[in-house]
VOTILUM-466797 format. One record per residue (C-alpha): residue in one letter; x, y, z; chain. Coordinates in steps of 0.2 Angstrom, whole numbers. Layout:
// VOTILUM-466797
   code      c1      c2      c3   unit
      A       X       Y       Z      A
...
END
This chain:
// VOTILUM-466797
   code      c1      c2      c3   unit
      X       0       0       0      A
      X       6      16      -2      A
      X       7      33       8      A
      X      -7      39       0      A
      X     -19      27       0      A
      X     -17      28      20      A
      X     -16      45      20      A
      X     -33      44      10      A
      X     -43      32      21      A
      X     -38      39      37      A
      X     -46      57      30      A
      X     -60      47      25      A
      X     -62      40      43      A
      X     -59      56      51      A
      X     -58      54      72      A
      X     -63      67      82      A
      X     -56      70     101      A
      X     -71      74     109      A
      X     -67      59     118      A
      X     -49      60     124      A
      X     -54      66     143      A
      X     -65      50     143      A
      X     -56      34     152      A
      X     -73      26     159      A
      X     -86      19     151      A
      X    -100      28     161      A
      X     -92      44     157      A
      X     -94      38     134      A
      X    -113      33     141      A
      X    -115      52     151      A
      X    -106      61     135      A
      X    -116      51     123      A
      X    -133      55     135      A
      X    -130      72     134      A
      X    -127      77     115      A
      X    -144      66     112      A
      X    -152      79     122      A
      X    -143      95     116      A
      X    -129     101     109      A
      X    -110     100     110      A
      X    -110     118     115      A
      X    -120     116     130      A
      X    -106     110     145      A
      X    -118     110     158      A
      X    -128      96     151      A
      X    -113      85     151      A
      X    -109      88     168      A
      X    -127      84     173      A
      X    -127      68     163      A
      X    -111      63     171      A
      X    -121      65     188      A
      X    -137      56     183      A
      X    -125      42     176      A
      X    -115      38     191      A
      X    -130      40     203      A
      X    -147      34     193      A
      X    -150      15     188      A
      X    -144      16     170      A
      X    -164       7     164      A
      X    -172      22     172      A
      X    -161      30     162      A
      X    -161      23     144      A
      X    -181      21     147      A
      X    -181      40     148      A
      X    -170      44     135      A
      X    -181      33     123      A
      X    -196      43     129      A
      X    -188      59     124      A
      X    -181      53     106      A
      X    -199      45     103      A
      X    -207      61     109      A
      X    -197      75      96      A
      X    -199      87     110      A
      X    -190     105     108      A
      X    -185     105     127      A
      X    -176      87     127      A
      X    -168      90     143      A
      X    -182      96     153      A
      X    -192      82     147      A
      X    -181      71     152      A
      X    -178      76     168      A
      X    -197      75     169      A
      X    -198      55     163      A
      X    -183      53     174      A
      X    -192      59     189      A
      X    -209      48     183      A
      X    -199      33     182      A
      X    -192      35     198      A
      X    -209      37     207      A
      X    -216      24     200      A
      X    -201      11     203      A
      X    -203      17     222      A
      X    -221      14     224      A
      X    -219      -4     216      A
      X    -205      -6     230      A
      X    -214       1     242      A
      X    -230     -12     239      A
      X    -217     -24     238      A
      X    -214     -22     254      A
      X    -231     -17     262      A
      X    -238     -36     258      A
      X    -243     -45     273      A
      X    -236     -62     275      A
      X    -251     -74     275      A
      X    -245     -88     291      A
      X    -242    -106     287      A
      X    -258    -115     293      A
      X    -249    -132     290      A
      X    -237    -128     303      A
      X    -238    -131     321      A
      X    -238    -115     332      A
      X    -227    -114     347      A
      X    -232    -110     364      A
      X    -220    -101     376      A
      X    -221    -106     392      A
END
C-alpha cells in the first residue's frame, strides 16, 4: 500500500477527540446521553449527565431517554428530567408495595407456645 492510500482512508475515517478526557465507560454513556439531548455547545448538560449516570440505575435512564427521542420534544432536557423523575416514582411505589404485603402464616405448621 502506499502513503497515499493511508493517507486517503484515514481522511476518510476522520476521528474526532471529543473523547480524549474520557477513560470510563460511564463517562462515553453520560457524554453520549448528553449530546442526544442537546448540543456539543452546552457543557452543563454533560456535567449533569455525568451526575445522573454515576447515581441513577442506567434502565431508568435509557427508558427515559427513549421517551424523549420518541417524543421529538423542543426541550429534550427538561423532558427528560421529567420522565426521569416519573420513572423514579413509579419504581418506588412498586417497592414500596413490595414491601407493604402481609405475609399470610403457614396453617400447615404447628404453632409454638411459650411457656
Amino acid at each position: 500500500m502506499s502513503q497515499s492510500s493511508i493517507k486517503s482512508l484515514l481522511q476518510k475515517y476522520q476521528v474526532s477527540d471529543t473523547g480524549k478526557y474520557v477513560s470510563q465507560e460511564f463517562q462515553d454513556y453520560a457524554y453520549r446521553l448528553a449530546m442526544d439531548l442537546s448540543t456539543q455547545e452546552d457543557r452543563q448538560t454533560i456535567g449533569m449527565c455525568m451526575r445522573l449516570v454515576k447515581t441513577k440505575p442506567r434502565a431508568l435512564l435509557e427508558r427515559a431517554q427513549n421517551f424523549v427521542k420518541d417524543a421529538n420534544a423542543k426541550k429534550k432536557v427538561a423532558l427528560f428530567l421529567w420522565k426521569l423523575k416519573e420513572l423514579e416514582k413509579e419504581r418506588k411505589d412498586k417497592d414500596q408495595a413490595e414491601t407493604n404485603k402481609t405475609v399470610q402464616p403457614n396453617l400447615f405448621e404447628p404453632t409454638k407456645k411459650t411457656t
